[in-house]
C-alpha positions as CSV (number, residue, x, y, z in Angstrom):
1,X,0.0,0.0,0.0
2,X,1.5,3.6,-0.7
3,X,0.6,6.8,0.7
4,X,1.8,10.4,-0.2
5,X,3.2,11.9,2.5
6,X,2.3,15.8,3.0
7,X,6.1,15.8,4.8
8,X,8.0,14.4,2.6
9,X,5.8,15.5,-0.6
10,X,6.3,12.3,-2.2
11,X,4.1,8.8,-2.3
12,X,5.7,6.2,0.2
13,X,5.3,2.7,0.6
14,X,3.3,2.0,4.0
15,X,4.5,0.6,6.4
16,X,2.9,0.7,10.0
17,X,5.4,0.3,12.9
18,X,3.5,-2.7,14.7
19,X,2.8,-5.5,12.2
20,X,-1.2,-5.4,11.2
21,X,-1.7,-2.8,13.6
22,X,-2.3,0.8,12.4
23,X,-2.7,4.0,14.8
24,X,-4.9,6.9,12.6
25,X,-5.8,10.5,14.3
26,X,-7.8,12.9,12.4
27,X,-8.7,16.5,13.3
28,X,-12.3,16.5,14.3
29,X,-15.1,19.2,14.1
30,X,-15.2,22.0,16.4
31,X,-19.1,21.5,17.8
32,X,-20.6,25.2,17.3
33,X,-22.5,25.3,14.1
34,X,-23.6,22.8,11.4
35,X,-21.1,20.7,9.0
36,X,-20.5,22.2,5.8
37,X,-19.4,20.2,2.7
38,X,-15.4,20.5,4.0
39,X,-16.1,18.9,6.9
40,X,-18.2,15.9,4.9
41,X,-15.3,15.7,1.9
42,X,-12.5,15.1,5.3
43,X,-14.7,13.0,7.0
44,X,-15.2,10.6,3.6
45,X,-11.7,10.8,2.8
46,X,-10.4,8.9,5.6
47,X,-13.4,6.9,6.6
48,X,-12.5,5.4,2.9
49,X,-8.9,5.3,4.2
50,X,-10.0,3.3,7.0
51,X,-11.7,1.3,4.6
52,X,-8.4,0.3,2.3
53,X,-6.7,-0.2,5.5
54,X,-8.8,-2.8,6.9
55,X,-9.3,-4.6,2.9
56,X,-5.4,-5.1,3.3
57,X,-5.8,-7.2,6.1
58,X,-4.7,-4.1,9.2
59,X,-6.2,-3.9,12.6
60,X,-7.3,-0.4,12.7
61,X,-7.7,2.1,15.5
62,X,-9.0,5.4,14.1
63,X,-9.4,8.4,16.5
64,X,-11.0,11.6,15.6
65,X,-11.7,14.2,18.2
66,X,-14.7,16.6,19.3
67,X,-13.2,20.1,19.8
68,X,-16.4,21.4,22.4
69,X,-14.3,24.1,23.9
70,X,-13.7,27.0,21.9
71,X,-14.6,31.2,21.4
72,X,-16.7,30.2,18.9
73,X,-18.5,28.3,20.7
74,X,-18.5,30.5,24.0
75,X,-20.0,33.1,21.5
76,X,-22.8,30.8,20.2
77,X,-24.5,30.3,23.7
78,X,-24.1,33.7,24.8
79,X,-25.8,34.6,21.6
80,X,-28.6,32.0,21.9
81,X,-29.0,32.3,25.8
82,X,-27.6,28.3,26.5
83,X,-25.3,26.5,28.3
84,X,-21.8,25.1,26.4
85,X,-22.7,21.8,26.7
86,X,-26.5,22.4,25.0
87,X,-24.7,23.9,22.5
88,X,-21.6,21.5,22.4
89,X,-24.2,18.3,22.5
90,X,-26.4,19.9,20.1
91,X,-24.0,20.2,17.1
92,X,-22.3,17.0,18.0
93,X,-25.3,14.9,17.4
94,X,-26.0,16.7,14.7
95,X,-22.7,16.0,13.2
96,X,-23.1,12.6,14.1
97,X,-26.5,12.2,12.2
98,X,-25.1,13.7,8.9
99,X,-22.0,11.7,8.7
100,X,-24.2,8.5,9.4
101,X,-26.5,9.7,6.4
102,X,-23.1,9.4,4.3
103,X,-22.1,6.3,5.3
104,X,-19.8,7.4,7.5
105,X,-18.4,4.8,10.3
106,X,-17.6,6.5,13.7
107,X,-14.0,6.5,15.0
108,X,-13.1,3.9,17.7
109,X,-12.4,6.8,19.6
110,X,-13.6,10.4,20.1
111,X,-12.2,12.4,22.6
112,X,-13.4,15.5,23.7
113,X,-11.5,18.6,24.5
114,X,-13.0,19.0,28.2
115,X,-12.5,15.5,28.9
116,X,-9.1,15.8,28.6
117,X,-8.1,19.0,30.4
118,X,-6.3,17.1,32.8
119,X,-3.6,15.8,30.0
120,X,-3.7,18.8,28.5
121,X,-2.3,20.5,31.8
122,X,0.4,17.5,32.3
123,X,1.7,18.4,28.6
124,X,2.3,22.0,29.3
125,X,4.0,21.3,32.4
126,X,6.5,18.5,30.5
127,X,7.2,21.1,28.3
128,X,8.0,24.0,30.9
129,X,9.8,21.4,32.8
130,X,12.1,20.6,29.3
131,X,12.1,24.9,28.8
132,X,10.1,24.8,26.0
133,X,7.6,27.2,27.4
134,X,7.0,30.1,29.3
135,X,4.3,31.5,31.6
136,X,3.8,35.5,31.2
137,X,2.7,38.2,33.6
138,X,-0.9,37.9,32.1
139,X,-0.9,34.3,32.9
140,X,-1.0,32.8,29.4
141,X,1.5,29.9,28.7
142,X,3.2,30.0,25.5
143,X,5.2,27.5,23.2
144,X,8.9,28.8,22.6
145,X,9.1,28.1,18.9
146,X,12.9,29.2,18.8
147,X,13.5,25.9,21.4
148,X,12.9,24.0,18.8
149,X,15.3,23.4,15.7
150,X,12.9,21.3,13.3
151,X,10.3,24.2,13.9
152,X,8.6,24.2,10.3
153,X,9.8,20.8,9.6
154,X,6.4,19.6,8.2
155,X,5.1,23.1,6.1
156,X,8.4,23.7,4.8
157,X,7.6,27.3,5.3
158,X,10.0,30.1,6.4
159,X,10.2,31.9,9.8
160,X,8.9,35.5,7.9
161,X,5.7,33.3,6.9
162,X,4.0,33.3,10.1
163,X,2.1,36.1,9.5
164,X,-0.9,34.3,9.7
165,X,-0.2,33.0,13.1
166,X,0.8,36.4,14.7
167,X,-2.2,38.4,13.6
168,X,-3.7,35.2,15.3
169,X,-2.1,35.0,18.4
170,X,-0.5,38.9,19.0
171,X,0.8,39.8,22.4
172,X,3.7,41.9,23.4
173,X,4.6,39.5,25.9
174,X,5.3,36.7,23.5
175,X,9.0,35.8,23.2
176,X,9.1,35.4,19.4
177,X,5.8,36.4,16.8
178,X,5.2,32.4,16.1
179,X,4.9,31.2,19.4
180,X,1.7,30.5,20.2
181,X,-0.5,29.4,23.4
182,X,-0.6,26.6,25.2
183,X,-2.7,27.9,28.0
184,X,-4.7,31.4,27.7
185,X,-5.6,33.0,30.6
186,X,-9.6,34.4,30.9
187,X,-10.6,37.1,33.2
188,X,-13.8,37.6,31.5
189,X,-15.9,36.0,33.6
190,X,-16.6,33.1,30.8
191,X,-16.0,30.0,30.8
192,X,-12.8,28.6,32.0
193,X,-10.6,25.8,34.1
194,X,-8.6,25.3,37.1
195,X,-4.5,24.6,36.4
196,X,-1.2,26.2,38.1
197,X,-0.9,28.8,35.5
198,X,-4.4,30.4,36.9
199,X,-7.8,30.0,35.6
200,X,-8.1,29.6,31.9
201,X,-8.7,27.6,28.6
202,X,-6.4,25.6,26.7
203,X,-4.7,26.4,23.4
204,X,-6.7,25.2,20.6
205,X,-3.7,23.0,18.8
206,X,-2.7,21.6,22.5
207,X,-6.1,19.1,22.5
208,X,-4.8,17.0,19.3
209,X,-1.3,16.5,21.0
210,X,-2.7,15.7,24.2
211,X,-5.3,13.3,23.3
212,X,-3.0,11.2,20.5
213,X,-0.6,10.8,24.0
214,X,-3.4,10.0,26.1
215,X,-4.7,7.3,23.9
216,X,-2.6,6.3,20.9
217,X,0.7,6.8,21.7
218,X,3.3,4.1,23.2
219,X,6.5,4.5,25.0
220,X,8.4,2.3,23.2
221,X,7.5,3.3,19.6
222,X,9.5,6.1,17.5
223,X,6.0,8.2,16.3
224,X,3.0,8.7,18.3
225,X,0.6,7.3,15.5
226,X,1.7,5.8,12.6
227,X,-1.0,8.5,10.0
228,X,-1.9,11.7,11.8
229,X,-4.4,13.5,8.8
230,X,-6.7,16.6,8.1
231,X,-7.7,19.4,5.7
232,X,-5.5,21.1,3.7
233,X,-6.1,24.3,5.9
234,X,-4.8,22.6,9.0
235,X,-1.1,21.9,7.7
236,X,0.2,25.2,9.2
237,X,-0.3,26.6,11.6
238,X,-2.1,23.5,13.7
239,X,-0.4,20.7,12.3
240,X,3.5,22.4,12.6
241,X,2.4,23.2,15.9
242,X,1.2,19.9,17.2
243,X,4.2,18.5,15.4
244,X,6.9,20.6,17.4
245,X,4.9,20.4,21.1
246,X,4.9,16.7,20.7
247,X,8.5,16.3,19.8
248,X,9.7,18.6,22.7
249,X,7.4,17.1,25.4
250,X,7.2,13.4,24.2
251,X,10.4,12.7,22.4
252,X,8.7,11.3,19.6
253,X,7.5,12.4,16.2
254,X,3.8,13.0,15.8
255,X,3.5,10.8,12.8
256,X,5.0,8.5,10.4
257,X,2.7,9.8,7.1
258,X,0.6,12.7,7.2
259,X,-2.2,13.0,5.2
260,X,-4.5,16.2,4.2
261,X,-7.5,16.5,2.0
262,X,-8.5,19.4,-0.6
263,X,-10.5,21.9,-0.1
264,X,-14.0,22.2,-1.7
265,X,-15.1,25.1,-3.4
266,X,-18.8,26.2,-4.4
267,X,-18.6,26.7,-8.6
268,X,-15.2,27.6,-8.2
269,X,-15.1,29.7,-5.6
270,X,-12.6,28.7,-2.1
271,X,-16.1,28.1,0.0
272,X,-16.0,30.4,3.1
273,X,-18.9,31.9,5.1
274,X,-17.7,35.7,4.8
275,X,-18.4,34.7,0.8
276,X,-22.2,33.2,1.6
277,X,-21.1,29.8,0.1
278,X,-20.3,28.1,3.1
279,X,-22.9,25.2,2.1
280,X,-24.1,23.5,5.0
281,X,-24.1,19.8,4.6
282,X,-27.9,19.7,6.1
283,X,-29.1,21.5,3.1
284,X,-27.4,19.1,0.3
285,X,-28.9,16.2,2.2
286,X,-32.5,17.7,2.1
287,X,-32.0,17.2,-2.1
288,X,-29.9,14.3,-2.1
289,X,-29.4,10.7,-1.0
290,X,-26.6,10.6,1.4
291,X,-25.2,7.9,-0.6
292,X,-25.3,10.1,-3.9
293,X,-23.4,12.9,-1.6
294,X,-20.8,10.4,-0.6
295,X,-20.3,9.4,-4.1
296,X,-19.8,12.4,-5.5
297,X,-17.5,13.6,-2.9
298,X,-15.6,11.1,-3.1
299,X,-15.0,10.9,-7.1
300,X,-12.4,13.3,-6.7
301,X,-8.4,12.4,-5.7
302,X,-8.5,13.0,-2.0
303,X,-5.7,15.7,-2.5
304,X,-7.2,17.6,-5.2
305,X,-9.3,20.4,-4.5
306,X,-13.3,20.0,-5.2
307,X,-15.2,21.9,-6.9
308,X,-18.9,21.1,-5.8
309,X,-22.0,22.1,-8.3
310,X,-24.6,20.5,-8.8
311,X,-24.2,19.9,-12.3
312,X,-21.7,17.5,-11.7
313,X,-23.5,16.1,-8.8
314,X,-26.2,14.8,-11.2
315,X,-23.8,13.4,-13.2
316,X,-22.6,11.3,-9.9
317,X,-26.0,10.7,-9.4
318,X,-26.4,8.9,-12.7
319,X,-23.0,7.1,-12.4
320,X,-24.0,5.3,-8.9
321,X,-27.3,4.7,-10.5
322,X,-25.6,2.0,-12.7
323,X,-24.5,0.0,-9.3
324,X,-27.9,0.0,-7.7
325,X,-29.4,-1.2,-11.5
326,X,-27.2,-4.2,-11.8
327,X,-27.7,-4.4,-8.2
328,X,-31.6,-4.7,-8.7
329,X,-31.3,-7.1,-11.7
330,X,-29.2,-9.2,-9.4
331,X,-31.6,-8.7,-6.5
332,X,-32.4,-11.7,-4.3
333,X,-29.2,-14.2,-5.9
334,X,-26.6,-15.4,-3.6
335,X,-23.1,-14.5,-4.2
336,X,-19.6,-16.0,-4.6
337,X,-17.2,-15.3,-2.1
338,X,-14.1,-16.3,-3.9
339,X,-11.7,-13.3,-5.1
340,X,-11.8,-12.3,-8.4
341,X,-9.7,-10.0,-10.7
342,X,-12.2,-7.2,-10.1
343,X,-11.7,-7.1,-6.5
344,X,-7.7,-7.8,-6.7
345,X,-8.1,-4.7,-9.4
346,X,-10.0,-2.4,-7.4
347,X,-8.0,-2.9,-4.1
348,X,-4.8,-2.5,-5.7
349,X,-6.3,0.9,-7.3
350,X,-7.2,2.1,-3.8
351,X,-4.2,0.8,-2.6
352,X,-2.3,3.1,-4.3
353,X,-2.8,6.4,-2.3
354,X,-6.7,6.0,-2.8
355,X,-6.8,6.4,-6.9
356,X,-10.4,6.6,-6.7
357,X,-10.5,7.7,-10.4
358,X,-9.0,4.1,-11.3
359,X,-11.2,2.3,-9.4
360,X,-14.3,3.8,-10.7
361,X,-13.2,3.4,-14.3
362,X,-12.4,-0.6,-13.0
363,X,-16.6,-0.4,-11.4
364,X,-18.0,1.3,-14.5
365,X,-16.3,-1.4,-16.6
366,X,-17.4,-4.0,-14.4
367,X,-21.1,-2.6,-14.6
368,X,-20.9,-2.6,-18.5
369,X,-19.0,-6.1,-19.1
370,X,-21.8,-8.0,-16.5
371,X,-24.9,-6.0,-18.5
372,X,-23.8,-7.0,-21.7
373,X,-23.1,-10.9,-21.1
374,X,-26.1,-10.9,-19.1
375,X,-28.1,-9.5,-22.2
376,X,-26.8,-12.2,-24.0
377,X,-28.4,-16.1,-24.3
378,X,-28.0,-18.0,-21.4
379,X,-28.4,-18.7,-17.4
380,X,-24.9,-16.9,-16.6
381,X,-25.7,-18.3,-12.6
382,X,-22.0,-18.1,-12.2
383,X,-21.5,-14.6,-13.7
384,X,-24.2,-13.8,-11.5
385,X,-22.9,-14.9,-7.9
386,X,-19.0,-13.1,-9.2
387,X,-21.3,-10.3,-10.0
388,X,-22.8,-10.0,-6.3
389,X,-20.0,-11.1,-5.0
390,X,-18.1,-7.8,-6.6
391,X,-21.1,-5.6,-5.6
392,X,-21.2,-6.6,-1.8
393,X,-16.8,-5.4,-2.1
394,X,-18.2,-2.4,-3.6
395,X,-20.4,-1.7,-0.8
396,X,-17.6,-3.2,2.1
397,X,-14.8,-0.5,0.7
398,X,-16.2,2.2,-0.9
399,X,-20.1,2.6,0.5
400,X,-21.6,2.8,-2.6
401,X,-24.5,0.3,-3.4
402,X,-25.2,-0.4,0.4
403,X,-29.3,0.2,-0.1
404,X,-32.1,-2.2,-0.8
405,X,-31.9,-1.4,-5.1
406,X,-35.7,-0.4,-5.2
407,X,-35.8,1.6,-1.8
408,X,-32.8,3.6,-3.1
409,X,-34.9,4.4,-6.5
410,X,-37.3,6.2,-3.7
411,X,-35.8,8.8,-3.1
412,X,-37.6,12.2,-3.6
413,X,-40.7,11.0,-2.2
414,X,-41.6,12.3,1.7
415,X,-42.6,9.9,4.4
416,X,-46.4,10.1,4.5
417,X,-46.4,9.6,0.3
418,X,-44.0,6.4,1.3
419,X,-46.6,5.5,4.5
420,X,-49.5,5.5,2.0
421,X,-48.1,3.5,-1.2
422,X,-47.2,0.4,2.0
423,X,-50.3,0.4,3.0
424,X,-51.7,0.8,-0.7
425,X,-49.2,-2.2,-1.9
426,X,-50.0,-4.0,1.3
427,X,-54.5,-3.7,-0.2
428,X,-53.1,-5.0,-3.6
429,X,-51.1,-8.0,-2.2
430,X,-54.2,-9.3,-0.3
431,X,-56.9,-8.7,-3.3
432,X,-54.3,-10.6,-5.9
433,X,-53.8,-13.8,-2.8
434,X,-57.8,-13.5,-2.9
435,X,-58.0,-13.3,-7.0
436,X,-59.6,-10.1,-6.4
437,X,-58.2,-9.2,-9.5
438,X,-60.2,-6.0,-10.6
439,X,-59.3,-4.4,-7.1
440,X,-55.9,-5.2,-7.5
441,X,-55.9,-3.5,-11.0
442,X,-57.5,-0.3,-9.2
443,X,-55.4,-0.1,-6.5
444,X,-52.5,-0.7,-9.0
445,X,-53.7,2.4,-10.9
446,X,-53.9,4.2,-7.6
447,X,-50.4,3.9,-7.0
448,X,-49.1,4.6,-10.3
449,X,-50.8,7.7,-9.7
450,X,-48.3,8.6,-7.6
451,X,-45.6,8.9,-10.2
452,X,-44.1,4.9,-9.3
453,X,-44.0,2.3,-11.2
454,X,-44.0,-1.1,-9.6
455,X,-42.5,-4.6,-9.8
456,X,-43.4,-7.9,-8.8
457,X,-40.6,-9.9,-7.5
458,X,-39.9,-13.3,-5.4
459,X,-38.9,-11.2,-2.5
460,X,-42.2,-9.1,-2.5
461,X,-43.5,-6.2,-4.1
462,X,-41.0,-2.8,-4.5
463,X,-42.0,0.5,-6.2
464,X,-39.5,3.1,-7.3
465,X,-40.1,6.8,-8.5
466,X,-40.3,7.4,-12.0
């Protein structure tokens, strides 16, 4: 398996450093509004990578943390007249919801920032106690960036480039214009913590080095997880900054590969709330499947930027639509379980830093190669079972085909319309086991009415939207 390194800015060969067993920590959501499409295209990314991980035979333990202490979200419940944790628990189910609707698998673990204030504290001590930090008369700890030697190791950027983390994190009592806080002390009356440096809240790229100590890291092993990953946007200055605290207060490298995803634009614009195209993921999932929404964002090299339009999302749309029809003509067969040179072919694609391009051409050709001999004369039972048998890998490694074929075809109706075509279905079944047939031919009528057509299969009656 190979994996481009952000660091190194080349694709390596992976290799974890326990045998089968891979450590993975990706920057989470900070829990004060809704997920936009960024936080969807990160979350996809490496819940695919955990996907390809596992397909090659690795015991995985992903992490991905809850930020649920933050400005922002101090400012949200002042501004709505709630408590943190309303606000916090609010935003974090809600997260949890949309990432479900995309097929997304929850982390083995997800720590949250104010469960781990304790470790936090402990880290900033280490690194006073190793003088790589500093209290100031204000009572805000700081990071001494000039202790540290391989300080922009991993952005390869210049010392004159912070910019962006001074106008940050300004203070005349800072040491050096990139050092940045570890602990910031609050006399505001909001909310903070107890620690020895006075009351205050923790620096927001201290929580990722903290928890990957607390609950990945061992003692004995050179890096403190084996792929530490994230957006594109967090690569300086959060990841360079985790990267150097860790070092200093551990002794060991944060990671072995890092990993970031693209940014997504809105028709080709970088999407960003002061532009009015920050596109909440709750709105795309009131027009689309989930599933449709994880295809699409996913059809695009992890590294590449994405530009999202909905133009191209009905392309997608059409594209996955070829799955769930072979998936329907198939419906009800058993499968195969041998391998076959379609799943070898598609695993090495996605084996090979996630070409998703590669293995969709490999699916498409798949799709059109089993249509066409199935078109032709004969039974084909053992074409057929491959045939599942390559759709249920589909489904196990990518997501995509994962629905009952006819209740995917639903979508676009709302739940009473769905409520009364059961119960409607339900009248026709018993009329045609009663050889009512002219009832059964009204109520047919009925529910083509509805813009459905129907089918009659072994496995029961299905409908799907025309």
């Amino acid at each position: 398996m190979k994996i481009y390194d952000s660091q190194q800015k080349t694709k390596r060969e992976f290799i974890p450093q326990e045998k089968n067993n891979v450590t993975l920590y990706v920057c989470g959501p900070t829990v004060y509004d809704d997920a936009h499409l960024g936080h969807a295209k990160s979350a996809l990314v490496f819940d695919l990578l955990c996907r390809v991980l596992r397909a090659n035979g690795y015991e995985v333990t992903y992490a991905r943390n809850i930020t649920d202490i933050d400005d922002k979200i101090i400012k949200k419940a002042q501004e709505q007249n709630k408590t943190i944790k309303e606000i916090t628990e609010f935003y974090t189910s809600a997260y949890h919801e949309e990432m479900a609707e995309l097929g997304v698998m929850r982390p083995d673990i997800e720590p949250k920032a104010t469960e781990s204030i304790d470790t936090m504290i402990e880290f900033i001590q280490k690194l006073i106690d190793k003088n790589h930090a500093y209290k100031t008369e204000d009572g805000d700890v700081y990071f001494d960036t000039s202790s540290d030697k391989e300080y922009l190791s991993l952005s390869k950027r210049v010392q004159e480039e912070d910019d962006k983390q001074h106008r940050v994190e300004s203070s005349s009592q800072k040491r050096n214009s990139s050092d940045f806080a570890l602990w910031k002390s609050v006399k505001d009356g909001s909310v903070t913590f107890d620690s020895p440096y006075g009351k205050g809240r923790p620096g927001w790229h201290l929580e990722c080095s903290a928890m990957i100590e607390k609950h990945l890291m061992k003692p004995n092993l050179e890096f403190s997880v084996d792929i530490h990953g994230g957006g594109a946007d967090l690569l300086f200055p959060h990841h360079e900054n985790e990267a150097a605290q860790t070092r200093c207060a551990t002794d060991h490298t944060l990671a072995a590969y890092w990993m970031h995803n693209g940014f997504v634009n809105i028709d080709g614009q970088k999407m960003s709330k002061s532009l009015g195209n920050s596109f909440f993921l709750k709105d795309a999932l009131k027009e689309y499947d989930g599933e449709v929404l994880r295809f699409y964002l996913l059809s695009t090299h992890y590294r590449s930027n994405f530009n999202f339009n909905t133009q191209d999302l009905d392309l997608a749309k059409k594209r996955l639509d070829k799955i769930y029809r072979l998936k329907k003509r198939l419906f009800g067969l058993s499968q195969a379980n041998d391998k076959s040179e379609f799943k070898d072919a598609l695993l090495q694609a996605l084996s090979d830093d996630m070409n998703i391009s590669l293995a969709l051409s490999l699916i498409d050709e798949m799709i059109s190669n089993t249509n066409e001999t199935l078109d032709s004369a004969g039974k084909h039972k053992e074409l057929k079972k491959e045939a599942m048998s390559n759709l249920t890998f589909i489904e196990e490694i990518l997501g995509f085909g994962v629905k009952n074929p006819y209740e995917y075809f639903q979508y676009g109706l709302d739940g009473t319309t769905k409520e009364k075509l059961s119960v409607l279905i339900a009248k026709r079944d018993e009329a045609k086991k009663a050889k009512d047939f002219a009832t059964s031919d009204q109520i047919r009528d009925e529910i083509l009415a509805f813009g459905v057509n129907i089918m009659d299969t072994p496995q029961g009656t299905f409908w799907e939207k025309v």
